[in-house]
C-alpha positions as CSV (number, residue, x, y, z in Angstrom):
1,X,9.3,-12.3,8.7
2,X,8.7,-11.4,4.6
3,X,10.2,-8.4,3.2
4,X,8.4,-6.5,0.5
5,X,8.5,-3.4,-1.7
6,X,5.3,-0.7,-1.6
7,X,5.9,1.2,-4.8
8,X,4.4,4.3,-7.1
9,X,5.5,6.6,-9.3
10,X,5.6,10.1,-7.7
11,X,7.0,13.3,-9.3
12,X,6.1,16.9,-7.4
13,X,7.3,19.1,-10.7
14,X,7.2,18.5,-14.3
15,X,11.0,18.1,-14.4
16,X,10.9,14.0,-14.9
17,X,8.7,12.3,-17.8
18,X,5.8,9.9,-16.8
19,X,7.6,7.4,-18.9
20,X,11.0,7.9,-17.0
21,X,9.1,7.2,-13.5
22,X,7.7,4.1,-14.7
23,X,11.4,2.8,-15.8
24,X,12.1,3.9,-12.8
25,X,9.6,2.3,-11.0
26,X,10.1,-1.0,-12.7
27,X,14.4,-1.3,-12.1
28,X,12.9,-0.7,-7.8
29,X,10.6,-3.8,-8.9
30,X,13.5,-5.9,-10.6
31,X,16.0,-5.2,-8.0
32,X,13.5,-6.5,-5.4
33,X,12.8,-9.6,-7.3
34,X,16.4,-10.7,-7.7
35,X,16.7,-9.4,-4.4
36,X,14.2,-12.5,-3.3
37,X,12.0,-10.3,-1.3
38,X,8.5,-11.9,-0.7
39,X,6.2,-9.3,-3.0
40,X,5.7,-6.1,-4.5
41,X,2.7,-3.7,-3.9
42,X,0.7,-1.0,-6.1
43,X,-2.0,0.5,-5.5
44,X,-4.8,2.8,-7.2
45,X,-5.0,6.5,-7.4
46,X,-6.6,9.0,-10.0
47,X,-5.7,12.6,-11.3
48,X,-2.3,13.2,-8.9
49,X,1.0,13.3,-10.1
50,X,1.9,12.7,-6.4
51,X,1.0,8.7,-6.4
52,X,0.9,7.7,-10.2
53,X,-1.5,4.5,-10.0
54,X,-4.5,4.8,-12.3
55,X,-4.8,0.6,-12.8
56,X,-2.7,-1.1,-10.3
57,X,-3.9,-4.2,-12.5
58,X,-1.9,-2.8,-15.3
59,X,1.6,-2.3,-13.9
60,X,1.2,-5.8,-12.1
61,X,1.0,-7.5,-15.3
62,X,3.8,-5.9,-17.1
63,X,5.6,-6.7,-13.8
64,X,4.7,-10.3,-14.0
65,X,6.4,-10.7,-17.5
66,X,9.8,-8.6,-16.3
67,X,9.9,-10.9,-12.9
68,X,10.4,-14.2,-11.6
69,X,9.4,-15.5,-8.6
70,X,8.1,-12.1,-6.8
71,X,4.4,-12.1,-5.5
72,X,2.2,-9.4,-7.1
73,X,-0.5,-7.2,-4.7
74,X,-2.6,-4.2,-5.3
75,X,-1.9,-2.4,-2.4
76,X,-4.2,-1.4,-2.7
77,X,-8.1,-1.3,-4.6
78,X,-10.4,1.4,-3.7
79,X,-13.4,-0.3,-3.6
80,X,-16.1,2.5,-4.2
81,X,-14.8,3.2,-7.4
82,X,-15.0,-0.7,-8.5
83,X,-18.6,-2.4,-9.5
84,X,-18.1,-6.5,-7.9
85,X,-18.4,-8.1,-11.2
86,X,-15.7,-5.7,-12.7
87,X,-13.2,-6.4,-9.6
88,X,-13.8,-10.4,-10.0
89,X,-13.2,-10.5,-13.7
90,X,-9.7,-8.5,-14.1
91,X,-8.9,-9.7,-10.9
92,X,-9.3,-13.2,-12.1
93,X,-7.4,-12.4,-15.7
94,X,-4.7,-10.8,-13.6
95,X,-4.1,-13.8,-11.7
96,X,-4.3,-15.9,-15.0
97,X,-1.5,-13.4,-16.8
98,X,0.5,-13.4,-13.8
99,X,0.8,-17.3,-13.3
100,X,-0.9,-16.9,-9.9
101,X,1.0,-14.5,-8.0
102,X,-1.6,-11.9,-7.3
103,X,-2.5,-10.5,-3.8
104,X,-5.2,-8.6,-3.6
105,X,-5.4,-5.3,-1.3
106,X,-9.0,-3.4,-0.6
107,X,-9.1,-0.2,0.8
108,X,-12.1,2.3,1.1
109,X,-9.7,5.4,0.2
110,X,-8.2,8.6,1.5
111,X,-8.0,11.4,-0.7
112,X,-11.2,13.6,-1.0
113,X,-10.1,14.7,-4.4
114,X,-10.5,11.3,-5.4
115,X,-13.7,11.1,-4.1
116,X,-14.7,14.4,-5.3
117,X,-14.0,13.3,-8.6
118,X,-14.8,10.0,-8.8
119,X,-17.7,9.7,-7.4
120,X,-19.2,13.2,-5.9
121,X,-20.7,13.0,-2.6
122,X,-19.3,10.1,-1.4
123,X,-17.6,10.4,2.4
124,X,-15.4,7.9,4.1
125,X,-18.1,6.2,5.9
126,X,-20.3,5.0,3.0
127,X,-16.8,4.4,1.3
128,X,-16.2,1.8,4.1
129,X,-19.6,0.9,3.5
130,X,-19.2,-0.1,-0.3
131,X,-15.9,-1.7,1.1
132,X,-17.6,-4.5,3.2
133,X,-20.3,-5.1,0.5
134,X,-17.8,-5.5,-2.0
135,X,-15.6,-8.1,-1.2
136,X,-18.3,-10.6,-0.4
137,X,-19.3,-10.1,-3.2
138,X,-16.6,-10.5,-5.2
139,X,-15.6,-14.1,-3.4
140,X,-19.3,-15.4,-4.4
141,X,-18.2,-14.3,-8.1
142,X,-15.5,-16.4,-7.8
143,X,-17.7,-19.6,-6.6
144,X,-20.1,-18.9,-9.4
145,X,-24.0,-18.4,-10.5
146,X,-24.3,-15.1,-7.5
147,X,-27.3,-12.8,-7.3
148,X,-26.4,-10.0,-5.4
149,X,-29.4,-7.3,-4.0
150,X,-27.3,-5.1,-1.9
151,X,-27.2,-1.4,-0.7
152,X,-24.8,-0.2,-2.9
153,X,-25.5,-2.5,-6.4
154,X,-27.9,-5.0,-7.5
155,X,-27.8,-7.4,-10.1
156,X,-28.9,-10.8,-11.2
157,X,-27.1,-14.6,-11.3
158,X,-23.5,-14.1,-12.5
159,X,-20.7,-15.9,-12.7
160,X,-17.0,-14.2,-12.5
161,X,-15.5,-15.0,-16.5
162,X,-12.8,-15.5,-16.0
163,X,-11.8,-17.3,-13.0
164,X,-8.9,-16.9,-10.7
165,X,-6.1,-19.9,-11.3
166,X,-5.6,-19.2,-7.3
167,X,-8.5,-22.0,-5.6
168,X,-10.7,-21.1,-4.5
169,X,-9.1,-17.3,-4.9
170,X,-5.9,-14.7,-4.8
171,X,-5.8,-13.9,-1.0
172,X,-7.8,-10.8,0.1
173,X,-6.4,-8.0,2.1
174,X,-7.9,-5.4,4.2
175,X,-6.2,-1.5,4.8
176,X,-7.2,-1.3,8.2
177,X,-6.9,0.9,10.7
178,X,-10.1,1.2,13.4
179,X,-11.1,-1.5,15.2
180,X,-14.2,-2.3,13.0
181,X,-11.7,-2.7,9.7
182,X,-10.0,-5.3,11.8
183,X,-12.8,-7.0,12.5
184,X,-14.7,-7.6,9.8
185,X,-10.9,-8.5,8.0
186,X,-10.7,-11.5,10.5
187,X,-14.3,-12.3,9.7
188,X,-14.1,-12.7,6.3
189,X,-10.8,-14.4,6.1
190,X,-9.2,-12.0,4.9
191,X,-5.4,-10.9,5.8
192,X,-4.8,-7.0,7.0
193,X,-2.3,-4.4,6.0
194,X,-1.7,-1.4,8.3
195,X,0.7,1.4,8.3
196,X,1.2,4.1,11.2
197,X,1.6,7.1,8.8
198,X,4.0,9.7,10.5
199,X,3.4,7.9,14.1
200,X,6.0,6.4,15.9
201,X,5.9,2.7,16.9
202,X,3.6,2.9,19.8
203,X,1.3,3.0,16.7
204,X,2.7,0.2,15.1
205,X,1.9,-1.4,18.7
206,X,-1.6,0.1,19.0
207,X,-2.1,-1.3,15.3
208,X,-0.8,-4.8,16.3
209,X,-3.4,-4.4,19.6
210,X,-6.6,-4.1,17.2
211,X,-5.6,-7.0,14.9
212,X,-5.5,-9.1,18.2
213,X,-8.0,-7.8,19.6
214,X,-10.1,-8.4,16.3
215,X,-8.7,-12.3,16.2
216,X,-9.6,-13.2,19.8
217,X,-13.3,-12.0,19.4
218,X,-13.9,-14.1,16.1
219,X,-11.4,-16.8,17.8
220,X,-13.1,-19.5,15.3
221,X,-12.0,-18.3,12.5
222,X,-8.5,-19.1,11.3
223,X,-5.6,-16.5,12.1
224,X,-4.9,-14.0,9.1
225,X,-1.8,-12.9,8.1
226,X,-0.9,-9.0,8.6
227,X,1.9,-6.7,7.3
228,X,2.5,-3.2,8.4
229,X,4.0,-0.7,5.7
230,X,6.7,1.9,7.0
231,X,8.3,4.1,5.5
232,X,12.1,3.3,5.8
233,X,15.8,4.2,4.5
234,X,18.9,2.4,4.9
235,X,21.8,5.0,5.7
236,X,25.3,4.5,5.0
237,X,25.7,7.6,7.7
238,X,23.9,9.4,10.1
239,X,24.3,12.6,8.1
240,X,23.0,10.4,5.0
241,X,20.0,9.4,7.6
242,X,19.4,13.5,8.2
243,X,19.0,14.2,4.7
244,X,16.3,11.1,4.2
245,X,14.5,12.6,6.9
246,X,14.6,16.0,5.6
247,X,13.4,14.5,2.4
248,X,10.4,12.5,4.6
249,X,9.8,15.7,5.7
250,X,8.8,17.7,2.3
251,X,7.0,14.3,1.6
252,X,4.5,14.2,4.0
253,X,3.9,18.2,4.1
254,X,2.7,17.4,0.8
255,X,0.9,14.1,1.6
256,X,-1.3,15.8,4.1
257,X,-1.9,18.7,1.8
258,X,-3.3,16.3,-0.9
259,X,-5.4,14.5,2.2
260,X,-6.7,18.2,3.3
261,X,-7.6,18.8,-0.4
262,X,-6.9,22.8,0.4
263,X,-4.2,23.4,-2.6
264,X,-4.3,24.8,-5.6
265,X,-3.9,21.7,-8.0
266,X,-2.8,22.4,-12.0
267,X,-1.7,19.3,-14.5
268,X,-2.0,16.7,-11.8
269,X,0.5,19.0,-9.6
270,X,0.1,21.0,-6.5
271,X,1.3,24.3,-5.9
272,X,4.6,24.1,-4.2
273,X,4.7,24.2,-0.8
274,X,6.8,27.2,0.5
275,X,10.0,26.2,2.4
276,X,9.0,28.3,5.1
277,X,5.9,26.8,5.7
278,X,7.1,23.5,5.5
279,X,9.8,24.0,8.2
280,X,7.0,25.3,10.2
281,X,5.5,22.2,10.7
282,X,6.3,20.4,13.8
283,X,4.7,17.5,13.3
284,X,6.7,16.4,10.0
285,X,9.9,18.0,11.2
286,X,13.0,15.7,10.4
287,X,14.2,15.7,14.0
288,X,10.6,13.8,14.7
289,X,10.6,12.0,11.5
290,X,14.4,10.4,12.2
291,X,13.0,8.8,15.1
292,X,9.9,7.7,14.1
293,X,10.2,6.2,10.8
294,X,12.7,3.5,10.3
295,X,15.8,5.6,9.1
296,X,19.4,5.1,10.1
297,X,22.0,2.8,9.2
298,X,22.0,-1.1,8.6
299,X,22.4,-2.2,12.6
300,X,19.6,0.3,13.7
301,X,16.8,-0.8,10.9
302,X,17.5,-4.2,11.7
303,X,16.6,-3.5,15.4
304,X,13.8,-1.6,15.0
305,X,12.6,-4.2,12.5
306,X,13.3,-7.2,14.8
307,X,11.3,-5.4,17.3
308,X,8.3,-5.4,14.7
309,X,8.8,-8.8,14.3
310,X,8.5,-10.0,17.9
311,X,5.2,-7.6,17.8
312,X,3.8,-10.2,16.0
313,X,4.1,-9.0,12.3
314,X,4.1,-11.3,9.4
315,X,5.4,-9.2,6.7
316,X,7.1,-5.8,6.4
317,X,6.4,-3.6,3.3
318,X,9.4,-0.9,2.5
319,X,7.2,2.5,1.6
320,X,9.6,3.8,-1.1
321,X,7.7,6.6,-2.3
322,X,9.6,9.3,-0.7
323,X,10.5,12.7,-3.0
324,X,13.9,10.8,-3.0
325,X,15.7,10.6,-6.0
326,X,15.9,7.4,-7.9
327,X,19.3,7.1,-7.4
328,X,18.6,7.6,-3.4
329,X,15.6,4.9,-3.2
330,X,17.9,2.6,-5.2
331,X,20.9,2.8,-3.0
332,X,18.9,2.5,0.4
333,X,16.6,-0.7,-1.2
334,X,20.0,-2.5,-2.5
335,X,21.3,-2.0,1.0
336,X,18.6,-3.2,2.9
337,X,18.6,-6.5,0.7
338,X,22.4,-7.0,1.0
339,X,22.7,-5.4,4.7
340,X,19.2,-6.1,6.8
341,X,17.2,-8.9,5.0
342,X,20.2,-11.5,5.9
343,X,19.5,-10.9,9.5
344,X,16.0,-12.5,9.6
345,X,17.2,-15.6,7.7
Protein backbone atom coordinates (compact mmCIF):
# COMPACT_ATOMS: atom_id res chain seq x y z
CA UNK A 1 0.00 0.00 0.00
CA UNK A 2 1.12 3.89 -0.89
CA UNK A 3 0.79 6.52 1.72
CA UNK A 4 -0.08 9.99 0.77
CA UNK A 5 -0.97 13.44 2.10
CA UNK A 6 -4.57 15.27 1.14
CA UNK A 7 -3.84 18.92 1.97
CA UNK A 8 -5.54 22.60 1.96
CA UNK A 9 -5.28 25.55 3.63
CA UNK A 10 -8.21 26.01 6.06
CA UNK A 11 -8.66 28.82 8.63
CA UNK A 12 -12.41 29.29 10.30
CA UNK A 13 -11.49 33.07 11.77
CA UNK A 14 -9.39 35.70 10.56
CA UNK A 15 -6.91 35.11 13.39
CA UNK A 16 -4.03 33.41 10.91
CA UNK A 17 -2.81 35.22 7.54
CA UNK A 18 -3.49 33.55 4.11
CA UNK A 19 0.33 33.71 3.70
CA UNK A 20 0.97 31.84 7.11
CA UNK A 21 -1.46 28.87 5.98
CA UNK A 22 0.36 28.43 2.85
CA UNK A 23 3.86 28.08 4.81
CA UNK A 24 2.06 26.18 6.68
CA UNK A 25 0.78 24.11 4.17
CA UNK A 26 3.97 23.74 2.40
CA UNK A 27 6.40 22.42 5.73
CA UNK A 28 3.02 19.38 5.80
CA UNK A 29 4.17 19.02 1.95
CA UNK A 30 8.00 18.86 2.74
CA UNK A 31 7.80 16.71 5.74
CA UNK A 32 5.82 14.25 3.54
CA UNK A 33 8.33 14.26 0.92
CA UNK A 34 11.37 13.54 2.96
CA UNK A 35 9.00 11.44 4.69
CA UNK A 36 8.98 9.19 1.24
CA UNK A 37 5.27 9.01 1.16
CA UNK A 38 3.98 8.16 -2.39
CA UNK A 39 2.17 11.81 -3.31
CA UNK A 40 0.53 14.84 -2.22
CA UNK A 41 -3.07 15.99 -3.19
CA UNK A 42 -4.79 19.53 -3.74
CA UNK A 43 -7.64 20.17 -4.94
CA UNK A 44 -9.90 23.18 -6.24
CA UNK A 45 -12.32 25.44 -4.36
CA UNK A 46 -13.56 29.08 -4.75
CA UNK A 47 -14.67 31.93 -2.32
CA UNK A 48 -14.24 29.74 1.21
CA UNK A 49 -11.73 30.37 3.64
CA UNK A 50 -12.74 26.82 4.90
CA UNK A 51 -10.70 24.86 1.84
CA UNK A 52 -8.22 27.52 0.42
CA UNK A 53 -7.68 26.00 -3.20
CA UNK A 54 -8.46 28.49 -6.00
CA UNK A 55 -5.67 26.76 -8.66
CA UNK A 56 -4.59 23.48 -7.44
CA UNK A 57 -2.30 23.89 -10.59
CA UNK A 58 -0.63 26.65 -8.84
CA UNK A 59 0.43 25.20 -5.46
CA UNK A 60 1.55 21.99 -7.34
CA UNK A 61 4.08 23.77 -9.10
CA UNK A 62 5.60 25.71 -6.44
CA UNK A 63 5.49 22.26 -4.70
CA UNK A 64 7.40 20.72 -7.42
CA UNK A 65 10.41 23.20 -7.05
CA UNK A 66 10.45 22.81 -2.91
CA UNK A 67 10.24 18.70 -3.39
CA UNK A 68 12.04 15.77 -4.59
CA UNK A 69 10.75 12.77 -5.50
CA UNK A 70 6.91 13.18 -4.17
CA UNK A 71 4.10 12.66 -6.90
CA UNK A 72 1.89 15.69 -7.43
CA UNK A 73 -2.32 15.23 -7.88
CA UNK A 74 -5.14 17.64 -7.98
CA UNK A 75 -7.29 16.08 -5.77
CA UNK A 76 -9.13 17.19 -7.13
CA UNK A 77 -10.60 19.34 -10.58
CA UNK A 78 -14.01 20.38 -10.70
CA UNK A 79 -14.83 19.80 -14.06
CA UNK A 80 -17.87 22.13 -14.70
CA UNK A 81 -15.93 24.99 -14.05
CA UNK A 82 -13.03 23.89 -16.67
CA UNK A 83 -13.50 24.39 -20.73
CA UNK A 84 -11.38 20.79 -22.19
CA UNK A 85 -8.93 22.77 -24.12
CA UNK A 86 -8.12 24.85 -20.89
CA UNK A 87 -7.71 21.58 -18.60
CA UNK A 88 -5.35 19.92 -21.47
CA UNK A 89 -3.08 22.81 -21.86
CA UNK A 90 -2.15 23.76 -17.99
CA UNK A 91 -2.49 20.31 -17.35
CA UNK A 92 0.11 19.52 -19.82
CA UNK A 93 2.50 22.67 -18.74
CA UNK A 94 2.08 21.42 -15.17
CA UNK A 95 3.37 18.19 -15.92
CA UNK A 96 6.24 19.83 -18.02
CA UNK A 97 7.15 22.29 -14.73
CA UNK A 98 6.83 19.45 -12.54
CA UNK A 99 9.23 17.01 -14.35
CA UNK A 100 6.31 14.58 -14.76
CA UNK A 101 4.94 13.93 -11.50
CA UNK A 102 1.42 15.14 -11.95
CA UNK A 103 -1.79 13.01 -11.14
CA UNK A 104 -4.69 14.25 -12.18
CA UNK A 105 -8.01 14.09 -9.95
CA UNK A 106 -11.71 14.99 -11.57
CA UNK A 107 -14.49 15.54 -9.61
CA UNK A 108 -18.01 17.06 -10.58
CA UNK A 109 -18.11 19.12 -7.05
CA UNK A 110 -19.94 19.51 -3.79
CA UNK A 111 -20.52 22.77 -2.54
CA UNK A 112 -23.71 24.60 -3.95
CA UNK A 113 -22.03 27.87 -3.17
CA UNK A 114 -19.55 27.01 -5.64
CA UNK A 115 -21.99 26.28 -8.04
CA UNK A 116 -24.07 29.16 -7.26
CA UNK A 117 -21.36 31.21 -7.99
CA UNK A 118 -19.51 29.78 -10.53
CA UNK A 119 -21.76 28.82 -12.71
CA UNK A 120 -25.63 29.67 -11.57
CA UNK A 121 -28.10 26.99 -12.19
CA UNK A 122 -25.92 24.25 -12.43
CA UNK A 123 -27.11 21.03 -10.12
CA UNK A 124 -24.98 17.96 -9.39
CA UNK A 125 -26.43 15.90 -12.15
CA UNK A 126 -25.46 18.01 -15.13
CA UNK A 127 -22.14 18.65 -13.06
CA UNK A 128 -21.60 14.89 -13.42
CA UNK A 129 -22.75 15.38 -16.77
CA UNK A 130 -19.92 17.93 -17.84
CA UNK A 131 -17.67 15.48 -15.85
CA UNK A 132 -17.92 12.49 -18.25
CA UNK A 133 -17.82 14.81 -21.40
CA UNK A 134 -14.87 16.31 -20.08
CA UNK A 135 -12.31 13.98 -19.64
CA UNK A 136 -12.61 12.35 -23.03
CA UNK A 137 -12.14 15.07 -24.16
CA UNK A 138 -9.32 16.23 -22.62
CA UNK A 139 -7.35 12.69 -23.47
CA UNK A 140 -8.23 13.32 -27.41
CA UNK A 141 -6.38 16.84 -26.77
CA UNK A 142 -3.62 15.11 -25.64
CA UNK A 143 -3.48 12.70 -28.97
CA UNK A 144 -3.90 15.83 -31.13
CA UNK A 145 -5.97 17.50 -34.16
CA UNK A 146 -9.72 16.80 -31.95
CA UNK A 147 -13.06 18.22 -32.99
CA UNK A 148 -15.27 18.05 -30.31
CA UNK A 149 -19.47 18.72 -30.89
CA UNK A 150 -20.67 17.82 -27.47
CA UNK A 151 -23.59 18.70 -25.08
CA UNK A 152 -21.81 20.85 -22.92
CA UNK A 153 -19.08 22.67 -25.51
CA UNK A 154 -18.29 22.61 -29.09
CA UNK A 155 -15.35 23.55 -30.94
CA UNK A 156 -13.32 22.82 -34.04
CA UNK A 157 -9.82 20.69 -34.69
CA UNK A 158 -7.41 21.36 -31.84
CA UNK A 159 -4.56 20.18 -30.66
CA UNK A 160 -3.55 20.38 -26.67
CA UNK A 161 -0.16 23.19 -26.78
CA UNK A 162 1.55 22.06 -24.79
CA UNK A 163 1.72 18.52 -24.35
CA UNK A 164 1.98 16.33 -21.26
CA UNK A 165 5.92 14.87 -20.88
CA UNK A 166 3.72 11.86 -19.26
CA UNK A 167 2.89 9.32 -22.73
CA UNK A 168 0.48 9.21 -23.77
CA UNK A 169 -0.76 11.33 -20.41
CA UNK A 170 -0.56 12.16 -16.45
CA UNK A 171 -2.99 9.39 -15.04
CA UNK A 172 -6.63 10.36 -14.71
CA UNK A 173 -8.64 9.93 -11.56
CA UNK A 174 -12.14 9.80 -10.84
CA UNK A 175 -14.00 11.08 -7.16
CA UNK A 176 -16.42 8.52 -7.04
CA UNK A 177 -18.92 7.54 -5.04
CA UNK A 178 -22.32 5.91 -6.86
CA UNK A 179 -22.10 3.06 -8.72
CA UNK A 180 -22.24 4.91 -12.16
CA UNK A 181 -18.91 7.09 -11.13
CA UNK A 182 -17.31 3.75 -10.73
CA UNK A 183 -18.22 2.66 -13.76
CA UNK A 184 -17.57 4.95 -16.23
CA UNK A 185 -13.88 5.40 -14.16
CA UNK A 186 -13.14 1.66 -15.12
CA UNK A 187 -14.33 2.44 -18.56
CA UNK A 188 -12.21 5.00 -19.37
CA UNK A 189 -9.07 3.81 -17.77
CA UNK A 190 -9.09 5.90 -15.39
CA UNK A 191 -8.08 5.20 -11.56
CA UNK A 192 -10.71 6.16 -8.66
CA UNK A 193 -10.45 8.05 -5.40
CA UNK A 194 -13.19 7.63 -2.75
CA UNK A 195 -13.60 8.71 0.75
CA UNK A 196 -16.44 7.66 3.27
CA UNK A 197 -16.88 11.18 4.77
CA UNK A 198 -18.03 10.79 8.54
CA UNK A 199 -19.02 6.95 7.86
CA UNK A 200 -17.39 4.23 9.46
CA UNK A 201 -15.64 1.43 7.56
CA UNK A 202 -18.62 -0.54 6.47
CA UNK A 203 -18.49 2.47 3.96
CA UNK A 204 -15.04 2.14 3.21
CA UNK A 205 -16.30 -1.64 2.41
CA UNK A 206 -19.41 -0.60 0.47
CA UNK A 207 -17.02 1.83 -1.45
CA UNK A 208 -14.48 -1.08 -2.19
CA UNK A 209 -17.88 -3.21 -3.32
CA UNK A 210 -18.81 -0.58 -6.19
CA UNK A 211 -15.19 -0.32 -7.57
CA UNK A 212 -15.40 -4.24 -7.90
CA UNK A 213 -18.44 -4.43 -8.92
CA UNK A 214 -17.65 -1.61 -11.64
CA UNK A 215 -14.29 -3.80 -12.71
CA UNK A 216 -16.03 -7.13 -13.10
CA UNK A 217 -18.78 -5.64 -15.49
CA UNK A 218 -16.13 -3.94 -17.93
CA UNK A 219 -13.77 -7.16 -17.01
CA UNK A 220 -11.76 -6.19 -20.51
CA UNK A 221 -10.58 -3.38 -19.53
CA UNK A 222 -7.32 -3.33 -17.41
CA UNK A 223 -7.76 -3.04 -13.50
CA UNK A 224 -7.39 0.68 -12.18
CA UNK A 225 -5.75 1.71 -9.31
CA UNK A 226 -7.98 3.19 -6.26
CA UNK A 227 -7.15 5.14 -3.01
CA UNK A 228 -9.64 5.92 -0.40
CA UNK A 229 -8.99 9.39 1.68
CA UNK A 230 -9.70 9.23 5.57
CA UNK A 231 -9.41 11.41 7.70
CA UNK A 232 -6.87 10.20 10.33
CA UNK A 233 -4.60 11.30 13.62
CA UNK A 234 -1.82 9.51 15.10
CA UNK A 235 -2.20 9.83 19.10
CA UNK A 236 0.50 9.62 21.38
CA UNK A 237 -2.65 8.93 24.07
CA UNK A 238 -6.01 8.17 24.22
CA UNK A 239 -6.80 11.48 25.82
CA UNK A 240 -4.66 13.09 22.91
CA UNK A 241 -7.02 10.81 20.48
CA UNK A 242 -10.30 12.57 22.45
CA UNK A 243 -9.25 15.91 21.84
CA UNK A 244 -8.53 15.04 17.78
CA UNK A 245 -11.94 13.89 17.75
CA UNK A 246 -13.38 16.71 19.43
CA UNK A 247 -11.52 18.77 16.98
CA UNK A 248 -13.19 16.29 13.95
CA UNK A 249 -16.15 17.15 15.49
CA UNK A 250 -16.26 21.17 15.03
CA UNK A 251 -14.79 20.20 11.51
CA UNK A 252 -17.36 18.50 10.03
CA UNK A 253 -20.34 20.68 11.82
CA UNK A 254 -18.91 23.18 9.68
CA UNK A 255 -18.20 21.04 6.64
CA UNK A 256 -21.88 20.09 6.30
CA UNK A 257 -22.93 23.68 6.96
CA UNK A 258 -20.82 24.84 3.87
CA UNK A 259 -22.42 21.63 1.94
CA UNK A 260 -26.10 22.80 3.15
CA UNK A 261 -25.18 26.41 1.99
CA UNK A 262 -27.71 27.69 4.98
CA UNK A 263 -25.00 30.11 6.81
CA UNK A 264 -24.51 33.42 6.84
CA UNK A 265 -21.06 33.76 4.97
CA UNK A 266 -18.86 37.30 5.31
CA UNK A 267 -15.01 37.65 3.93
CA UNK A 268 -14.87 34.02 2.80
CA UNK A 269 -16.01 33.04 6.59
CA UNK A 270 -19.01 31.49 8.03
CA UNK A 271 -20.68 32.64 10.99
CA UNK A 272 -19.51 30.58 13.86
CA UNK A 273 -21.21 27.75 14.77
CA UNK A 274 -22.59 27.98 18.38
CA UNK A 275 -21.05 25.41 20.78
CA UNK A 276 -24.33 24.40 21.78
CA UNK A 277 -25.43 23.57 18.63
CA UNK A 278 -22.51 21.76 17.64
CA UNK A 279 -22.67 19.42 20.72
CA UNK A 280 -26.10 18.85 19.66
CA UNK A 281 -25.22 16.99 16.76
CA UNK A 282 -25.14 13.32 17.07
CA UNK A 283 -23.99 12.44 14.11
CA UNK A 284 -20.46 14.36 14.28
CA UNK A 285 -20.25 13.76 18.10
CA UNK A 286 -16.58 12.75 19.09
CA UNK A 287 -17.60 9.54 20.80
CA UNK A 288 -18.87 8.55 17.05
CA UNK A 289 -16.12 10.28 15.35
CA UNK A 290 -13.27 8.23 17.55
CA UNK A 291 -14.49 5.22 16.27
CA UNK A 292 -15.11 5.87 12.91
CA UNK A 293 -12.34 7.79 11.63
CA UNK A 294 -8.89 6.42 11.96
CA UNK A 295 -7.83 8.17 15.31
CA UNK A 296 -5.86 6.51 18.14
CA UNK A 297 -2.50 5.68 18.76
CA UNK A 298 0.35 4.16 16.40
CA UNK A 299 -0.71 0.12 17.01
CA UNK A 300 -4.54 0.97 16.42
CA UNK A 301 -3.98 3.11 12.94
CA UNK A 302 -1.80 0.56 11.77
CA UNK A 303 -4.72 -2.06 12.27
CA UNK A 304 -7.39 -0.32 10.98
CA UNK A 305 -5.14 0.56 8.01
CA UNK A 306 -3.94 -3.01 7.40
CA UNK A 307 -7.54 -3.92 7.33
CA UNK A 308 -7.94 -1.30 4.39
CA UNK A 309 -5.29 -2.80 2.79
CA UNK A 310 -6.55 -6.44 2.73
CA UNK A 311 -9.98 -4.58 1.37
CA UNK A 312 -8.25 -4.31 -1.61
CA UNK A 313 -6.95 -0.54 -1.46
CA UNK A 314 -4.04 0.68 -3.43
CA UNK A 315 -3.25 3.77 -1.74
CA UNK A 316 -4.33 5.65 1.40
CA UNK A 317 -4.54 9.49 1.46
CA UNK A 318 -4.15 11.14 5.15
CA UNK A 319 -7.15 13.99 5.16
CA UNK A 320 -5.16 16.66 7.21
CA UNK A 321 -7.44 19.33 6.96
CA UNK A 322 -8.89 19.15 10.32
CA UNK A 323 -9.38 22.77 12.48
CA UNK A 324 -6.20 21.24 14.08
CA UNK A 325 -3.54 23.42 14.74
CA UNK A 326 -0.44 23.29 12.74
CA UNK A 327 1.52 22.22 15.39
CA UNK A 328 -1.20 19.30 15.92
CA UNK A 329 -1.28 18.10 12.11
CA UNK A 330 2.53 18.26 12.24
CA UNK A 331 3.02 16.14 15.27
CA UNK A 332 0.39 13.36 14.19
CA UNK A 333 1.81 13.35 10.21
CA UNK A 334 5.56 13.03 11.62
CA UNK A 335 4.35 10.13 13.71
CA UNK A 336 2.55 8.30 11.32
CA UNK A 337 5.76 8.39 8.97
CA UNK A 338 8.15 7.32 11.75
CA UNK A 339 5.41 5.07 13.71
CA UNK A 340 2.82 3.41 11.02
CA UNK A 341 4.34 3.75 7.46
CA UNK A 342 7.31 1.15 8.57
CA UNK A 343 4.67 -1.42 9.14
CA UNK A 344 3.65 -1.85 5.48
CA UNK A 345 7.20 -2.01 4.26
Amino acid sequence: MKFSLFVHMERLSPDTSHAQLYEEMVELCRIADEGHMHAIWTGEHHGMDFTIAPNPFLNLVDLARRTKNVRLGTGSIIAPFWHPIRLAGEAAMADIIMDGRLEICVARGAYMFEYERLSPGLDAWNAGQKMRELIPAVKELWKGDYTHDGVHWQFPKTTSAPLPVQQPHPPIWIAARDINSHEFAVANGCNVQVTPMHQDDSEVQALMDKFNAACAKYADQPRPKILVLRHTYVADSEADAMQAAHELSVFFNYFAAWFRNEKPISMGLMQPIPEAEIAANATYAPEVLRKSHIVGEAAEVIERVKSYEAMGYDEFAIWIDSGMSFARKKASLERFIADVMPAFA
